[in-house]
C-alpha positions as CSV (number, residue, x, y, z in Angstrom):
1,X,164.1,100.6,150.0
2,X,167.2,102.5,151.3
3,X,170.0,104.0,148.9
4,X,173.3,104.9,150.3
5,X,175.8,106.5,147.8
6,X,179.6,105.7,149.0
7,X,182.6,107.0,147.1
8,X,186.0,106.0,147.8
9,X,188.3,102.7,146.8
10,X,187.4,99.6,148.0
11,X,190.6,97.8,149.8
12,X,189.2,94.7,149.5
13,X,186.2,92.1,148.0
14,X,182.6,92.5,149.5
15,X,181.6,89.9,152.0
16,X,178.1,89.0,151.3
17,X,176.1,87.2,153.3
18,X,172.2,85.6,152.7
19,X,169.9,86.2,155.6
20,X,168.1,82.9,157.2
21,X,164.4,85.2,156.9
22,X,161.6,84.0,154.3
23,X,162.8,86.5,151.5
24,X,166.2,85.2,151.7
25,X,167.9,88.4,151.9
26,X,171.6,89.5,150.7
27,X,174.2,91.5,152.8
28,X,177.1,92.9,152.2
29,X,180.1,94.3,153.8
30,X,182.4,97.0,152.3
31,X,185.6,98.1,153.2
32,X,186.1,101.7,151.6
């Protein structure tokens, strides 16, 4: 697994999205 450490503000809600794969994955998208 990855880990990614951001700091900042976020300027607006995460869009998260779920992946058509077998697991079901979540992704999200932030705007710092």
């Amino acid at each position: 697994m990855n880990k990614t450490i951001l700091m900042g503000r976020l300027t607006k809600d995460p869009e998260v999205k779920y992946l058509q794969d077998e697991n079901s994955t979540a992704m999200a998208r932030y705007t710092l």
